[in-house]
C-alpha positions as CSV (number, residue, x, y, z in Angstrom):
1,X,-36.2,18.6,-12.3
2,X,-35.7,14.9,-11.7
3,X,-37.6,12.4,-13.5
4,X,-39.0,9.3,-10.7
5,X,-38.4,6.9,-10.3
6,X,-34.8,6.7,-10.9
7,X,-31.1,5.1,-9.7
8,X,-29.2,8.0,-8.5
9,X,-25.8,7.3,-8.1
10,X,-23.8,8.3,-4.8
11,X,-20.6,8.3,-3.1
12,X,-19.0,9.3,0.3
13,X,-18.6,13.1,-1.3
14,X,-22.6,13.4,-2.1
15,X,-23.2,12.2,1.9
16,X,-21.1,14.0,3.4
17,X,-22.8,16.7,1.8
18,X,-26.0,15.8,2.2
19,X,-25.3,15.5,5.9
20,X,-24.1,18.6,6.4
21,X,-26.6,20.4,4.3
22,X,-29.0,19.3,2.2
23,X,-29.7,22.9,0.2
24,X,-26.2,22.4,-0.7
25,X,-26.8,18.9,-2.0
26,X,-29.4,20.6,-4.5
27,X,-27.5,22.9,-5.6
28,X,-24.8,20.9,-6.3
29,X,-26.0,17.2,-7.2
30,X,-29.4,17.6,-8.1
31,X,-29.2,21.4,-10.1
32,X,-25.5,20.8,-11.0
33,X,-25.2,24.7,-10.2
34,X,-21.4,24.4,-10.7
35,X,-19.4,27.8,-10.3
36,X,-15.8,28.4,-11.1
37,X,-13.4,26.5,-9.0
38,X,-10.7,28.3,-6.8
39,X,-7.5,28.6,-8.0
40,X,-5.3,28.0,-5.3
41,X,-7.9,24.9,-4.1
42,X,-7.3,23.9,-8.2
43,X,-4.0,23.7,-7.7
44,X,-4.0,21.2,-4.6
45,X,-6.8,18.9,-6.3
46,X,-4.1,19.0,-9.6
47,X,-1.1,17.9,-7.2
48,X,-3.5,15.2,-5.1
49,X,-4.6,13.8,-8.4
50,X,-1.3,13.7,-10.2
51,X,-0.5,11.6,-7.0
52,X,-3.2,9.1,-7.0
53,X,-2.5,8.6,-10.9
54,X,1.5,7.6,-9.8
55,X,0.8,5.4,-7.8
56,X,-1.6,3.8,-9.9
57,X,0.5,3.5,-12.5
58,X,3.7,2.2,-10.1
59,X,0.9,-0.7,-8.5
60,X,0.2,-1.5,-12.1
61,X,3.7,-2.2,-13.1
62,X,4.0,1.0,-14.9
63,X,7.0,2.9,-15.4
64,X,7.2,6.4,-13.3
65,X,10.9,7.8,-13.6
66,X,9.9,10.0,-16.0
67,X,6.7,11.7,-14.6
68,X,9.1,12.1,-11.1
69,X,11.3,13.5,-12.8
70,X,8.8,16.2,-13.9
71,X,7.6,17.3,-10.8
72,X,10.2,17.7,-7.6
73,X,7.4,17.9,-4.7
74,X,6.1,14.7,-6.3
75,X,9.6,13.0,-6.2
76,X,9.7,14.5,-2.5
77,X,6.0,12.7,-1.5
78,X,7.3,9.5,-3.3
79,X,10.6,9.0,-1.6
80,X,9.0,10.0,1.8
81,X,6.7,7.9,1.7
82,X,8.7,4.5,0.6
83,X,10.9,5.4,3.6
84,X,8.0,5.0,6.1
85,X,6.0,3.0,4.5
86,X,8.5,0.1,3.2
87,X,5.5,-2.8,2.8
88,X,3.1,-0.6,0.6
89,X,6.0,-0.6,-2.0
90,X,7.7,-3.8,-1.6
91,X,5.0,-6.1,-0.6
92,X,5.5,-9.5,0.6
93,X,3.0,-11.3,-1.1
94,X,1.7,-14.4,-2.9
95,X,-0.6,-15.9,-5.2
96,X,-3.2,-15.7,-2.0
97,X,-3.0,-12.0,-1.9
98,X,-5.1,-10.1,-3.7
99,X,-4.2,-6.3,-5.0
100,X,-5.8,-3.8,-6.7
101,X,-5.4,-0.3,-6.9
102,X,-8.3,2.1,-7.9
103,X,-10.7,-0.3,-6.7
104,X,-14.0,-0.1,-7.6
105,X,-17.3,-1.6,-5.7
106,X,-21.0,-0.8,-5.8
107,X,-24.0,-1.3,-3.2
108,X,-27.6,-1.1,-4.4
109,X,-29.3,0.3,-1.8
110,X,-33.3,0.7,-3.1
111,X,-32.9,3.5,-6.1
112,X,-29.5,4.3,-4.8
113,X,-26.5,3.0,-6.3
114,X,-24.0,3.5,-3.6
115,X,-20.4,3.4,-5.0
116,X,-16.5,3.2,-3.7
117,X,-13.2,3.6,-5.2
118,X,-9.9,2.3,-2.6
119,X,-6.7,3.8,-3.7
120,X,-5.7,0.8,-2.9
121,X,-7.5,-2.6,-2.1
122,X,-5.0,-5.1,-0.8
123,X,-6.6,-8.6,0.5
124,X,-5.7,-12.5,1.7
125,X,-7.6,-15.0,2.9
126,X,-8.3,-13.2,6.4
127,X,-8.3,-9.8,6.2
128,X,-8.9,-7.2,3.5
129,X,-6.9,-3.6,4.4
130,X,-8.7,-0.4,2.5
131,X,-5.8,2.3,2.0
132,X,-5.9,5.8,0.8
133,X,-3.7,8.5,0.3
134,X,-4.4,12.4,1.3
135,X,-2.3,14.8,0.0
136,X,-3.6,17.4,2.3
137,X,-0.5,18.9,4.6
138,X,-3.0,19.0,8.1
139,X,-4.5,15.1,8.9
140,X,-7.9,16.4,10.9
141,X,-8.6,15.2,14.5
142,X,-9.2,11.3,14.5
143,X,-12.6,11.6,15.5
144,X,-13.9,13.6,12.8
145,X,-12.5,11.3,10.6
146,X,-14.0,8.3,11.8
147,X,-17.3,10.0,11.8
148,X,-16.6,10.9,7.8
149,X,-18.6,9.2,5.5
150,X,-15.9,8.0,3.2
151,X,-14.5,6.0,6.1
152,X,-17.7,4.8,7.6
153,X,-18.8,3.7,3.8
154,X,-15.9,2.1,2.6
155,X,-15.4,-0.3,5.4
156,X,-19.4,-1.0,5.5
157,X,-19.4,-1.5,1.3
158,X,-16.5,-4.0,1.5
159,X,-18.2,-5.7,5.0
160,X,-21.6,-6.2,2.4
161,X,-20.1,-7.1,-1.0
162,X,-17.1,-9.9,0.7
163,X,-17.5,-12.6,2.7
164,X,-15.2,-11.5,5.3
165,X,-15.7,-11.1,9.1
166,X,-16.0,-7.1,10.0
167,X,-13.4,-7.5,12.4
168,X,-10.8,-8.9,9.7
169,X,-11.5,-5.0,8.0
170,X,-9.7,-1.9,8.2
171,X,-8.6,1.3,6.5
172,X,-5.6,3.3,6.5
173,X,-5.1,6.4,5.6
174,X,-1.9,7.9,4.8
175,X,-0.8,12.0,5.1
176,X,1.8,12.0,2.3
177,X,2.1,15.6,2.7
178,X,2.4,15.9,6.4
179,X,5.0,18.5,7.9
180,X,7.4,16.2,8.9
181,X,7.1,13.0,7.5
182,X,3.9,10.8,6.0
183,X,1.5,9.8,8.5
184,X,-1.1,7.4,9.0
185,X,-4.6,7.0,10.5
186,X,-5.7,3.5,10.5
187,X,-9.5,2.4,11.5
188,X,-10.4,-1.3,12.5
189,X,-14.1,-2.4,12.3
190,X,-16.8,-4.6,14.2
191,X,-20.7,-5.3,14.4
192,X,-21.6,-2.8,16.2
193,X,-19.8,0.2,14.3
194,X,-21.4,-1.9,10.3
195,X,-24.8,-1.8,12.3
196,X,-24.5,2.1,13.6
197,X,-23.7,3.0,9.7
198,X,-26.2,1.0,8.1
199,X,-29.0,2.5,10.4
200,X,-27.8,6.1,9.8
201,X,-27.0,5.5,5.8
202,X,-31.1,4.6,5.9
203,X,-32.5,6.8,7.5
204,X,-30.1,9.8,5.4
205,X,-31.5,7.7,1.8
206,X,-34.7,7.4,3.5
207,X,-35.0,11.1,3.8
208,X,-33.4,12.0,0.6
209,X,-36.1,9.9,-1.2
210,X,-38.8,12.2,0.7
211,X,-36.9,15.1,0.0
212,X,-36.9,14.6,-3.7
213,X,-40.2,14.0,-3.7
214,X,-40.7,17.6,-2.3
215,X,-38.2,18.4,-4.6
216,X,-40.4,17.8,-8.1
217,X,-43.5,19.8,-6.3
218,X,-41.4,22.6,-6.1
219,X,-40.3,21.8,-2.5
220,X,-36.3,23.2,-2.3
221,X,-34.6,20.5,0.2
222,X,-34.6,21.8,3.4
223,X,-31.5,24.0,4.9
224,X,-29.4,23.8,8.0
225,X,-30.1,26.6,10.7
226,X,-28.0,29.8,10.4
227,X,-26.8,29.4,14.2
228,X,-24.5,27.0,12.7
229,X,-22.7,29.5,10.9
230,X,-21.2,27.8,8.5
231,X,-23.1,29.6,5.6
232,X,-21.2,33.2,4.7
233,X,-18.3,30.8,2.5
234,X,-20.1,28.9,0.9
235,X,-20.7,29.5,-2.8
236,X,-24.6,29.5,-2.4
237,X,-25.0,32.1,0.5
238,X,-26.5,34.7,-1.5
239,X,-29.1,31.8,-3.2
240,X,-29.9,30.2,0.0
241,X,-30.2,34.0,1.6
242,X,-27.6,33.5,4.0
243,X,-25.0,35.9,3.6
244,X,-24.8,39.4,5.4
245,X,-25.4,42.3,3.9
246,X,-22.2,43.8,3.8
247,X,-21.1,40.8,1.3
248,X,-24.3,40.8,-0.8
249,X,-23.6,44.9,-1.4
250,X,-20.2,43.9,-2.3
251,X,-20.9,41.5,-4.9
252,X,-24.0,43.4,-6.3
253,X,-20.7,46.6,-6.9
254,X,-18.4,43.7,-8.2
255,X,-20.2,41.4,-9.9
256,X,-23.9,43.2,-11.0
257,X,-25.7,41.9,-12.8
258,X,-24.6,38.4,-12.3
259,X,-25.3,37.5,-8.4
260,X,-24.6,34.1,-8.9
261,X,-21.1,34.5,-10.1
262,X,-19.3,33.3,-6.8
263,X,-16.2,31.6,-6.4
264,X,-16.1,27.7,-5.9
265,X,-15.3,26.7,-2.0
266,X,-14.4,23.4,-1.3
267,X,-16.3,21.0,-0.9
């Protein structure tokens, strides 16, 4: 149980899951009921971090021939992706021009301590651009991802901790891994989209404070409807009561006693 009050800390990954279920969000943030992770999903997350950490190092000045060298699909993402994206690599900039990579900003928003981390932060004057890199080999559908949390929250952060005008605001996001060659998804910003998001992120931290109040009278947050069916893969069904009963006699032959020995799905 949680002690109140408290500053819980929380990032795009903890509302986009509280969004999308807030059982889940017990489970996993306030219970830490970790399982074991996949291992083909462990492998990707390996690769995408491994990637993030090179070009950290190569914005810092930091020598990477010898970590390329190591690792061919990384060589492959890197030279890609100076082809296409010449300015991110060999940037025409002054003392005016501020970069960082691994940027990191924090909001406090009541008892939440809402917190970002840009790949890469690069800002003048004018305009301040937010870039991050995917490593995923699909981009999803433009609209989902401009309804995703991490890109409504990074641009609304940087439009409350910087004194610049929403509209001089944007993020990128670059594909590294896409089928053909990298790709990018870039997202401008206004008044009307910083107002939308700062009325929704209320009203989600309003009704997580209520829920956690529930929470320490023994009142489990509540859970999405089944008609959604999106419940069978995740790695609570059996907890939350959700999975069929074909599945639960399957893991009660493989797996009895232990019920809760699932493996990890992606968050």
């Amino acid at each position: 149980m949680l002690p109140a009050p408290q500053i819980l800390r929380l990032s795009q990954g903890h509302l986009n899951l509280l969004a999308t279920c807030p059982r889940k969000f017990q489970h996993s943030y306030l219970e830490q009921l970790n399982t074991p992770p996949d291992p083909k999903h462990e492998k990707y997350q390996i690769l995408g971090s491994r990637f993030h950490l090179l070009m950290q190092q190569r914005e810092m000045g930091l020598a990477i021939d010898n970590l390329l060298k190591a690792d061919s699909q990384l060589q492959n993402w890197m030279t890609d992706f100076s082809k296409i994206a010449p300015e991110i690599f060999t940037p025409d900039i002054d003392d005016l021009t501020f970069r960082e990579s691994e940027h990191y900003r924090t909001l406090q928003i009541g008892d939440y301590l809402i917190t970002v981390i840009y790949d890469l932060l690069i800002a003048d004057q004018n305009k301040a651009q937010i870039l991050d890199w995917k490593t995923y080999p699909q981009p999803p559908k433009r609209e989902n991802l401009a309804q995703n949390w991490q890109t409504r929250l990074y641009m609304y952060v940087l439009g409350e901790t910087s004194q610049y005008l929403l509209e001089n605001i944007s993020m990128t996001y670059w594909f590294v891994q896409s089928k053909e060659q990298a790709k990018n998804i870039k997202f401008s910003y206004d008044q009307e989209q910083h107002q939308k998001t700062s009325q929704d992120l209320n009203q989600l931290l309003n009704n997580l404070t209520q829920w956690i109040k529930d929470y320490q009278h023994q009142i489990p947050l509540p859970q999405i409807t089944a008609s959604q069916k999106i419940c069978e893969p995740c790695q609570y069904a059996v907890r939350c009561q959700r999975q069929n009963i074909t599945e639960v006699q399957e893991d009660i032959n493989q797996q009895f006693p232990n019920l809760e020995n699932i493996a990890e799905v992606s968050l």
